[in-house]
N, C-alpha and C positions, 0 to 999 in steps of 0.2 A: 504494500500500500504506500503512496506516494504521500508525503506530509508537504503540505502548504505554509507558504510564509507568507508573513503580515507585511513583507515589504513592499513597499508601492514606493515610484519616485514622490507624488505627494506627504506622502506618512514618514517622510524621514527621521523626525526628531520622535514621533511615536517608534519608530523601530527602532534608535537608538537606545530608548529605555528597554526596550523587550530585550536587545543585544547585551546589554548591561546586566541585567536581571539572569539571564540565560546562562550569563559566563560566570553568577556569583556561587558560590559555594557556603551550605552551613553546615557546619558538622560535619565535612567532608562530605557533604553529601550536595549534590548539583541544588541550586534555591527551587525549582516549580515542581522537581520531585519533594524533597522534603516539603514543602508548605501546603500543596496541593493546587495551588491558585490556578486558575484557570486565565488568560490573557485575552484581551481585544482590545483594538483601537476604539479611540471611543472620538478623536480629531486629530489632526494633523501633528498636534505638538502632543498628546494627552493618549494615557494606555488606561484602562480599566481593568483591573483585576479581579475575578469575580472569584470569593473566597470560598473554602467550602467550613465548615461547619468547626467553631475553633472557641477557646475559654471564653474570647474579647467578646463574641456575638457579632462582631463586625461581618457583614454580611459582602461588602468589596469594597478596593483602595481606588480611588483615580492619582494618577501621578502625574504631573505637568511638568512641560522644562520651560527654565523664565528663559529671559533675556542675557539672564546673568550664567548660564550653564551648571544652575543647580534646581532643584527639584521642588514642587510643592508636593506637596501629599495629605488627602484629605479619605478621612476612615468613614464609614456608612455602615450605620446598621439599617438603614430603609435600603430599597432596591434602588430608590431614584438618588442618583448619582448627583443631585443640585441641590441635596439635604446633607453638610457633612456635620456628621457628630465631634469630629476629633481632628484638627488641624496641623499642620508642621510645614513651614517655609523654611525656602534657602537652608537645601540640606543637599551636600555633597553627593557625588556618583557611593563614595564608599562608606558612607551612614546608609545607603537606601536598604539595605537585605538587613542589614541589623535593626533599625527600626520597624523595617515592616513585621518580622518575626515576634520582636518583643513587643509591639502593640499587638498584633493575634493571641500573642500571650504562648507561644507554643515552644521556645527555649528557654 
């Protein structure tokens, strides 16, 4: 079976966080294996992560890259992704897998 990529020449800076995310490792173990998180573009600059079932109750993260080449990230326990419960700006490439983990609550 052929697996499909989310790269598009529009969706660049969305595929640079799934590239990021893809390459991170927790516990030696690859991040969308260990976490479970399921990935989509959600806009050009913005990924969605749609979580599965985890302590936080967060139900999925959207992650944005600024202008400044760092990240916001906003946590949802609702489905609709324009209610965030839990905010974080200007957070580097190498905070993203540790924070996403320890808000899920799951290391």
């Amino acid at each position: 079976m052929k697996t499909q990529s989310i790269q598009t020449k529009d969706n660049y800076k969305a595929e640079e966080i799934f590239s990021q995310l893809q390459a991170s490792k927790v516990n030696g173990f690859p991040f969308f294996a260990y976490s479970g998180i399921k990935p989509s573009i959600f806009s050009t600059t913005a990924l969605y992560l749609k979580l599965p079932k985890n302590p936080s109750k967060f139900k999925g993260i959207l992650v944005t890259v600024t202008e400044m080449d760092t990240y916001n990230v906003n946590f949802y326990t609702d489905d609709d992704p324009l209610k965030a419960e839990d905010r974080h700006t200007d957070i580097y490439a190498e905070q993203l897998v540790e924070l996403i983990v320890r808000e899920m609550g799951i290391n």
